[in-house]
mmCIF entry with sequence, helices, sheets and N, C-alpha, C, O atoms, coordinates in Angstrom:
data_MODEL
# 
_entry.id   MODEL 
# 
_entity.id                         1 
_entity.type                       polymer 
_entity.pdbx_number_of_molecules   1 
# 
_entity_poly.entity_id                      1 
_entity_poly.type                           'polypeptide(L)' 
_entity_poly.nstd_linkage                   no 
_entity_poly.nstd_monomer                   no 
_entity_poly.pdbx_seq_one_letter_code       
;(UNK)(UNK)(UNK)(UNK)(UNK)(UNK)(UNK)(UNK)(UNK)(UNK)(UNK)(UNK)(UNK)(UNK)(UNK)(UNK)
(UNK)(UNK)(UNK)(UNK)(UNK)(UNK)(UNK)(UNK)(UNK)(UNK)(UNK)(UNK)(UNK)(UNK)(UNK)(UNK)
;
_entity_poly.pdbx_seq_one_letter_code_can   XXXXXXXXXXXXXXXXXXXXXXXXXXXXXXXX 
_entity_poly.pdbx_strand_id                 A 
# 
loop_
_entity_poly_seq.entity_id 
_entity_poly_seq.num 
_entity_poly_seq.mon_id 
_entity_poly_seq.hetero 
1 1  UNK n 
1 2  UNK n 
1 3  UNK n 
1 4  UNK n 
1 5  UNK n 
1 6  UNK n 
1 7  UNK n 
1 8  UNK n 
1 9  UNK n 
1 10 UNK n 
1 11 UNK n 
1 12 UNK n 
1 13 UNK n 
1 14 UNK n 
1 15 UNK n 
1 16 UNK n 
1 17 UNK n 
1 18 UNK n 
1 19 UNK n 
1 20 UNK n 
1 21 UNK n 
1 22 UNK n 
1 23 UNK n 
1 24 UNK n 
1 25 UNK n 
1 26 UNK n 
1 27 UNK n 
1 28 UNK n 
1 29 UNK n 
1 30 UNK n 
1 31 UNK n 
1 32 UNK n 
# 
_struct_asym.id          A 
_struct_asym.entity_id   1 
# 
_struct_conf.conf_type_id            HELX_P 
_struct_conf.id                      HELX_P1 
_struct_conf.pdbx_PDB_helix_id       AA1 
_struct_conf.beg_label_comp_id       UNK 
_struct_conf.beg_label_asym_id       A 
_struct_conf.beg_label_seq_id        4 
_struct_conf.pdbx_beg_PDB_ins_code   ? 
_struct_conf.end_label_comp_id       UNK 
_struct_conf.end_label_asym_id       A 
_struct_conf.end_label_seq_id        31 
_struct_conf.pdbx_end_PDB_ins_code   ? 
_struct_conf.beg_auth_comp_id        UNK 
_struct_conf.beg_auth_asym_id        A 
_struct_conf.beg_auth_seq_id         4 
_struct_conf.end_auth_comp_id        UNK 
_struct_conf.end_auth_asym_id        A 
_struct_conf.end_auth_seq_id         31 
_struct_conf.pdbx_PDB_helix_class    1 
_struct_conf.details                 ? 
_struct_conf.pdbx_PDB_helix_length   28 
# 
_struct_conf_type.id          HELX_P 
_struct_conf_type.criteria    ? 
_struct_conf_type.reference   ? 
# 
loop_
_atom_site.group_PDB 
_atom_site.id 
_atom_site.type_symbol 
_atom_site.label_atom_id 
_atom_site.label_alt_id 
_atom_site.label_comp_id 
_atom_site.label_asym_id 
_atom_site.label_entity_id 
_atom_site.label_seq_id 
_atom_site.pdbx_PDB_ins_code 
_atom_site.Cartn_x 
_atom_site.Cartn_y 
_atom_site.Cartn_z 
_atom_site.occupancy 
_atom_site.B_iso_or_equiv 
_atom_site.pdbx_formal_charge 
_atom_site.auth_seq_id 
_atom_site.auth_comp_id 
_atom_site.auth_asym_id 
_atom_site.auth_atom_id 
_atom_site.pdbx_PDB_model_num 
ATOM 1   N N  . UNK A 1 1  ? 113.912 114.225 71.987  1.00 0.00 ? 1  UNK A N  1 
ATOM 2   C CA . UNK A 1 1  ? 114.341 114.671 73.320  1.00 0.00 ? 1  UNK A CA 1 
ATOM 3   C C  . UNK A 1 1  ? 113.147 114.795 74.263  1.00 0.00 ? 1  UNK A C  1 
ATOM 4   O O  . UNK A 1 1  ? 112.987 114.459 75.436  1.00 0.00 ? 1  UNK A O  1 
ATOM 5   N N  . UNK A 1 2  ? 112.229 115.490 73.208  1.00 0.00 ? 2  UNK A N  1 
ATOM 6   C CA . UNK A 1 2  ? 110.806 115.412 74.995  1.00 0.00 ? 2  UNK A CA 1 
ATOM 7   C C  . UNK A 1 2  ? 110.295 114.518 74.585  1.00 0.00 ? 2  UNK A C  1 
ATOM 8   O O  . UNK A 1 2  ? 109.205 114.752 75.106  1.00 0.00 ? 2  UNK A O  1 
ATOM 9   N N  . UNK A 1 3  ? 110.101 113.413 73.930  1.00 0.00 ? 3  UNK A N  1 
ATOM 10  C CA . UNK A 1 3  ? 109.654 112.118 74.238  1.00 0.00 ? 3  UNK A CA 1 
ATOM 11  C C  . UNK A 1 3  ? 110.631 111.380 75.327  1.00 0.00 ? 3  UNK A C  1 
ATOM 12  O O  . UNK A 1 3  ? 110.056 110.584 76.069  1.00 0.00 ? 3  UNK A O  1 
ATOM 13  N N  . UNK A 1 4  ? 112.033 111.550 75.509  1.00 0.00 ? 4  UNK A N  1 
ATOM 14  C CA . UNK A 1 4  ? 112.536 110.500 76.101  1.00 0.00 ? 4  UNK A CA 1 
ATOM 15  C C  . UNK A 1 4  ? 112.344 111.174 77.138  1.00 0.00 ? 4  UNK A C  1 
ATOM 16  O O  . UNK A 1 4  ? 112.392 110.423 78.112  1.00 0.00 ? 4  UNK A O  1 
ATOM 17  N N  . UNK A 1 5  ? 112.078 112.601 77.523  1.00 0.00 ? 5  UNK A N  1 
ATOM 18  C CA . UNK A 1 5  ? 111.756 113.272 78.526  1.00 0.00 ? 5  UNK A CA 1 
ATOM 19  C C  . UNK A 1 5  ? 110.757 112.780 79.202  1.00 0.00 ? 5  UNK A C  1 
ATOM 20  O O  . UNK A 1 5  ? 110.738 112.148 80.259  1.00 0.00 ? 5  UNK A O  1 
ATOM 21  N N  . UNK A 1 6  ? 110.178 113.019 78.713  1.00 0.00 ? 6  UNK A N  1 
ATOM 22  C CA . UNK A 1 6  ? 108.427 112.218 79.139  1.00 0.00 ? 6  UNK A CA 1 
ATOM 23  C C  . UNK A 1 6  ? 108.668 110.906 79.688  1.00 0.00 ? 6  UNK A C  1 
ATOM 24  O O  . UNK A 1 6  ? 108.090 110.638 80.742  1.00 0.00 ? 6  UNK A O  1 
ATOM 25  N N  . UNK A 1 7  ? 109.267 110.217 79.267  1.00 0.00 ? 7  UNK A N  1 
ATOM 26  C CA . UNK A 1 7  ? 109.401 108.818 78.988  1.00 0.00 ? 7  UNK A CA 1 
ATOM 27  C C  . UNK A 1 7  ? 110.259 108.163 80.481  1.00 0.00 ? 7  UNK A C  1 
ATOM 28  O O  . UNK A 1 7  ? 110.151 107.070 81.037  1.00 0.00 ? 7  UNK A O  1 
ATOM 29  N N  . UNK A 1 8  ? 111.076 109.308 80.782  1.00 0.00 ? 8  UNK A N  1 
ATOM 30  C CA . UNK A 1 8  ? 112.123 108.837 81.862  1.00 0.00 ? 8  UNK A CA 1 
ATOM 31  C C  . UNK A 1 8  ? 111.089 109.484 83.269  1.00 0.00 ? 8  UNK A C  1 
ATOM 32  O O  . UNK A 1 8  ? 110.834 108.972 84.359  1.00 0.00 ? 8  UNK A O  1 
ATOM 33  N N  . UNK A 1 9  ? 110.779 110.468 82.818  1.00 0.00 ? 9  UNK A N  1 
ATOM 34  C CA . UNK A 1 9  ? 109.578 110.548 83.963  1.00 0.00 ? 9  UNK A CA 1 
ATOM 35  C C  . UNK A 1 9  ? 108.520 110.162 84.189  1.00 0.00 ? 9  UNK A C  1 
ATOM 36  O O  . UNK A 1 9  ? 108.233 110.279 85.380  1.00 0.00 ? 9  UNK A O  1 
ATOM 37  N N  . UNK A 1 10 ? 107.652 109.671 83.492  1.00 0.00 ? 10 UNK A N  1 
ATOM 38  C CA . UNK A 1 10 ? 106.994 108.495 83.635  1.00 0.00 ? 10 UNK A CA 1 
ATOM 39  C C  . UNK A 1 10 ? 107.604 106.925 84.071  1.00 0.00 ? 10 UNK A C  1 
ATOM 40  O O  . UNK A 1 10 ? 106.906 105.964 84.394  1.00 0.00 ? 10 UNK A O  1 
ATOM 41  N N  . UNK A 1 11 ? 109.303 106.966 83.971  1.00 0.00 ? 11 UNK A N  1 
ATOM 42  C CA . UNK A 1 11 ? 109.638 105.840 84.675  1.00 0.00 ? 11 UNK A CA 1 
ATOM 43  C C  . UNK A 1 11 ? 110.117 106.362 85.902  1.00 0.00 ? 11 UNK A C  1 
ATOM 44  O O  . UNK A 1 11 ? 110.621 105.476 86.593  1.00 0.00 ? 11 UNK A O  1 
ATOM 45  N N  . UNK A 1 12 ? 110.143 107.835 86.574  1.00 0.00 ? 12 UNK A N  1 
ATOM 46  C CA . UNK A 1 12 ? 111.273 108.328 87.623  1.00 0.00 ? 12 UNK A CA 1 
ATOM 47  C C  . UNK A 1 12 ? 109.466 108.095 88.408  1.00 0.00 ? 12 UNK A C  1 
ATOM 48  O O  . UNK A 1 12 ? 109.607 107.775 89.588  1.00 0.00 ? 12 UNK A O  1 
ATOM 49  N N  . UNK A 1 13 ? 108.497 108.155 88.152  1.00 0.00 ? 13 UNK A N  1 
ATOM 50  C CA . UNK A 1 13 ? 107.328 108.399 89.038  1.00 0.00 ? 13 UNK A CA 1 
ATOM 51  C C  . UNK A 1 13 ? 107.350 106.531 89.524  1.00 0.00 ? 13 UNK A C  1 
ATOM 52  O O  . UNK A 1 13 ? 107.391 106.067 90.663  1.00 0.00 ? 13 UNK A O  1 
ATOM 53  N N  . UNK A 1 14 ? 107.308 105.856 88.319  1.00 0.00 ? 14 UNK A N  1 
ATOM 54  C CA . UNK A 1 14 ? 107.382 104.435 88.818  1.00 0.00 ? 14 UNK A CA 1 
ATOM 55  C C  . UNK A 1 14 ? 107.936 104.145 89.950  1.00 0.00 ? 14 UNK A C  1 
ATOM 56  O O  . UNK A 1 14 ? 107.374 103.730 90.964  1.00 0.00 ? 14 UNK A O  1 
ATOM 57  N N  . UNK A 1 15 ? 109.436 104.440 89.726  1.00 0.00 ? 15 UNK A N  1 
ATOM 58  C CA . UNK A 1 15 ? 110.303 104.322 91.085  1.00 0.00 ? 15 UNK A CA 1 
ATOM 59  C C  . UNK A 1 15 ? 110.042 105.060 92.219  1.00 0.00 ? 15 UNK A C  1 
ATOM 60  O O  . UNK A 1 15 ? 109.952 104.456 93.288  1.00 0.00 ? 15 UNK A O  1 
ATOM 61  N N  . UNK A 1 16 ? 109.906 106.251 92.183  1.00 0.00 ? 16 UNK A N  1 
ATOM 62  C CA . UNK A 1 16 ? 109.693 106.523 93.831  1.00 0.00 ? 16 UNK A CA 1 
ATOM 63  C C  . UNK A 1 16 ? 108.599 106.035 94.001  1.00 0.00 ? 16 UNK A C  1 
ATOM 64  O O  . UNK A 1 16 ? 108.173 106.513 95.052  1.00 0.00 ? 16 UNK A O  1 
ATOM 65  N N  . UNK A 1 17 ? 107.949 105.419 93.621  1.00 0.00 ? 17 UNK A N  1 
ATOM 66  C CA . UNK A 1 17 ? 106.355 104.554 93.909  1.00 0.00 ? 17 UNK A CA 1 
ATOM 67  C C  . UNK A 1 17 ? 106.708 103.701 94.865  1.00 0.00 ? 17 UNK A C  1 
ATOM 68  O O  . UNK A 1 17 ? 106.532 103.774 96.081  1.00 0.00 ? 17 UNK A O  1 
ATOM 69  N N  . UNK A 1 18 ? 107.418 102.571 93.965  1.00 0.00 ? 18 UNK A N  1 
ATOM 70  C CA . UNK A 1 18 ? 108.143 101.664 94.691  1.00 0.00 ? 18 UNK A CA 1 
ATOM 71  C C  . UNK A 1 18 ? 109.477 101.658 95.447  1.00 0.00 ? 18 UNK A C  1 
ATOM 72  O O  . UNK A 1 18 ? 109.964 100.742 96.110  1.00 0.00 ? 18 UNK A O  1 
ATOM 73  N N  . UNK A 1 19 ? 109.998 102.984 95.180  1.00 0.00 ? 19 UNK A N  1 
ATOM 74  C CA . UNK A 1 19 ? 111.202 103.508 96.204  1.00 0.00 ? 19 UNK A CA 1 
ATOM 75  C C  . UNK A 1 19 ? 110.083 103.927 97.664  1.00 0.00 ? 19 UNK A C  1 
ATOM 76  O O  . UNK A 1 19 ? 110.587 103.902 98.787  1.00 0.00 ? 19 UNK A O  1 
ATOM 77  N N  . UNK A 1 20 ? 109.453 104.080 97.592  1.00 0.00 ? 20 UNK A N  1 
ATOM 78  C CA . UNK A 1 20 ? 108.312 104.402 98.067  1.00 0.00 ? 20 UNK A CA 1 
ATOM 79  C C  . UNK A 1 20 ? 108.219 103.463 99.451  1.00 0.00 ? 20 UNK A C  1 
ATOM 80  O O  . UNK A 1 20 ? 108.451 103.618 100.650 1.00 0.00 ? 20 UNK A O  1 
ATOM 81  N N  . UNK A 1 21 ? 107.700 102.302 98.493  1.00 0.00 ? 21 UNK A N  1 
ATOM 82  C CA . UNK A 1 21 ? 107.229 100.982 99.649  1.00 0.00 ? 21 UNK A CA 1 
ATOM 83  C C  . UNK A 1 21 ? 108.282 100.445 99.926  1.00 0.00 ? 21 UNK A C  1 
ATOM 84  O O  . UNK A 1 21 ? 108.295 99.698  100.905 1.00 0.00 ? 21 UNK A O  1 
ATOM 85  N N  . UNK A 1 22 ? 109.648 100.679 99.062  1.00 0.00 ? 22 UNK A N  1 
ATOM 86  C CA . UNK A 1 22 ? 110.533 100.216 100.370 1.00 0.00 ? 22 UNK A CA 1 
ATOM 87  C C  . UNK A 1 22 ? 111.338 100.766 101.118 1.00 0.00 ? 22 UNK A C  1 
ATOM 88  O O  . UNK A 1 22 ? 112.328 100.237 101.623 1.00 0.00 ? 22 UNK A O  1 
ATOM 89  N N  . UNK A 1 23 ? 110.924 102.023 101.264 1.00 0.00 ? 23 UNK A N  1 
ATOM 90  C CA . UNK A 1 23 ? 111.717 102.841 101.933 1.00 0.00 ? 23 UNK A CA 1 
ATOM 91  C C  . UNK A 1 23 ? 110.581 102.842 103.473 1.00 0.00 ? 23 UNK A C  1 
ATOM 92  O O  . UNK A 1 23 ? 110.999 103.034 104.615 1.00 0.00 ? 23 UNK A O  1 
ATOM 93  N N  . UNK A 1 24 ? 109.329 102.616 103.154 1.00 0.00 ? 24 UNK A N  1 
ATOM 94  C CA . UNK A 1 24 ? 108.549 102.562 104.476 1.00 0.00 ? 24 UNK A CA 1 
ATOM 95  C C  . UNK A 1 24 ? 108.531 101.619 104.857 1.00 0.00 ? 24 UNK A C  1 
ATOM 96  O O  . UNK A 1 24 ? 108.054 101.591 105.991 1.00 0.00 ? 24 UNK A O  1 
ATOM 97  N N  . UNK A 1 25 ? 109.150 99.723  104.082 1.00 0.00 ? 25 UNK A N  1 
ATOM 98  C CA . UNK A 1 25 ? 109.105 99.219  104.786 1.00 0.00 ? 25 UNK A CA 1 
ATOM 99  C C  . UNK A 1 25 ? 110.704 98.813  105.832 1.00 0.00 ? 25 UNK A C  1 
ATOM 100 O O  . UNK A 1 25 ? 110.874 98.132  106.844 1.00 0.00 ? 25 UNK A O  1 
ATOM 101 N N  . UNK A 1 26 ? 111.733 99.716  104.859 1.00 0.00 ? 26 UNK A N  1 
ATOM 102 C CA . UNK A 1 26 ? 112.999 99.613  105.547 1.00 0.00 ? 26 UNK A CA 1 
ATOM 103 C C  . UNK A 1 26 ? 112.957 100.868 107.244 1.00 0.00 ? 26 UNK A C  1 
ATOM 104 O O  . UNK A 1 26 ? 113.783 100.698 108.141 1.00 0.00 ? 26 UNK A O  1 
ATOM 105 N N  . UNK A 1 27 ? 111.842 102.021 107.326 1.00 0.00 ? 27 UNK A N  1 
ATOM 106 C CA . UNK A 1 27 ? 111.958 102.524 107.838 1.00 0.00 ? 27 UNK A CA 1 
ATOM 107 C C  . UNK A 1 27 ? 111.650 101.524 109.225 1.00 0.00 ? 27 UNK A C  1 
ATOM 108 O O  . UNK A 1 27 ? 112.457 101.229 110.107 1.00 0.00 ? 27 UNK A O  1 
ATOM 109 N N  . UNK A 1 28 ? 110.640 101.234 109.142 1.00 0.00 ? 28 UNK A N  1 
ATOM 110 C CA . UNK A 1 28 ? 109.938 100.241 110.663 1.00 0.00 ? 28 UNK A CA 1 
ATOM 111 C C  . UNK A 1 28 ? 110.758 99.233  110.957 1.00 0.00 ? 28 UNK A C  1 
ATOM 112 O O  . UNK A 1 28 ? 110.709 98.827  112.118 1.00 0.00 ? 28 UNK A O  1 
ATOM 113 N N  . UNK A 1 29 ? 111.944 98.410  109.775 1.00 0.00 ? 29 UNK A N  1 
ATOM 114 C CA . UNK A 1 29 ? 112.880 97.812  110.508 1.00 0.00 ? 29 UNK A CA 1 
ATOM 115 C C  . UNK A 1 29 ? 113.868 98.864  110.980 1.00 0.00 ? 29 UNK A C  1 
ATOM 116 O O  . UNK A 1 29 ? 114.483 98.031  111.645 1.00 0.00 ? 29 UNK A O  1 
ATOM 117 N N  . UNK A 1 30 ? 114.183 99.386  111.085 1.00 0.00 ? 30 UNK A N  1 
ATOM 118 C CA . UNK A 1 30 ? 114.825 100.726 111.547 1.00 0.00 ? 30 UNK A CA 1 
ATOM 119 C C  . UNK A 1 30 ? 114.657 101.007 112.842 1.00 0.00 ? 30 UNK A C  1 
ATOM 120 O O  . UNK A 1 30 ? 115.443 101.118 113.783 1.00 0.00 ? 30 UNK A O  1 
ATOM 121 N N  . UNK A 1 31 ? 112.969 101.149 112.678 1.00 0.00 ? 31 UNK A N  1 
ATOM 122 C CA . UNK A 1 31 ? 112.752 101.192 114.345 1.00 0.00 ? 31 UNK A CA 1 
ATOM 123 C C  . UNK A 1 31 ? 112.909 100.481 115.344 1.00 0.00 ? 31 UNK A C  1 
ATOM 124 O O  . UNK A 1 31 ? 113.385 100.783 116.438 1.00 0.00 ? 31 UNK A O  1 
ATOM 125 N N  . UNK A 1 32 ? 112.412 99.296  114.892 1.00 0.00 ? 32 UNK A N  1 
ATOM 126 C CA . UNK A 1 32 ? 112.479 98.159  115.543 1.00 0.00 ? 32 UNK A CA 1 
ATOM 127 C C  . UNK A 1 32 ? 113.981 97.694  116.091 1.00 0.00 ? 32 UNK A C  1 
ATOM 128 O O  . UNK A 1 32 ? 114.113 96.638  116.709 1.00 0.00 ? 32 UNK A O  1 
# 
């Protein structure tokens, strides 16, 4: 259980990484 713990948060950090870059690059089409 705290390995898969570990494990899913070390993949939940991945994603907002890259939830990340595309959420800043969906924001500026937004603006635009």
């Amino acid at each position: 259980m705290l390995l898969d713990l570990a494990l899913d948060q070390f993949l939940d950090k991945k994603r907002r990484k890259s939830k990340a870059k595309l959420k800043s690059s969906k924001k500026k089409h937004r603006k635009n």
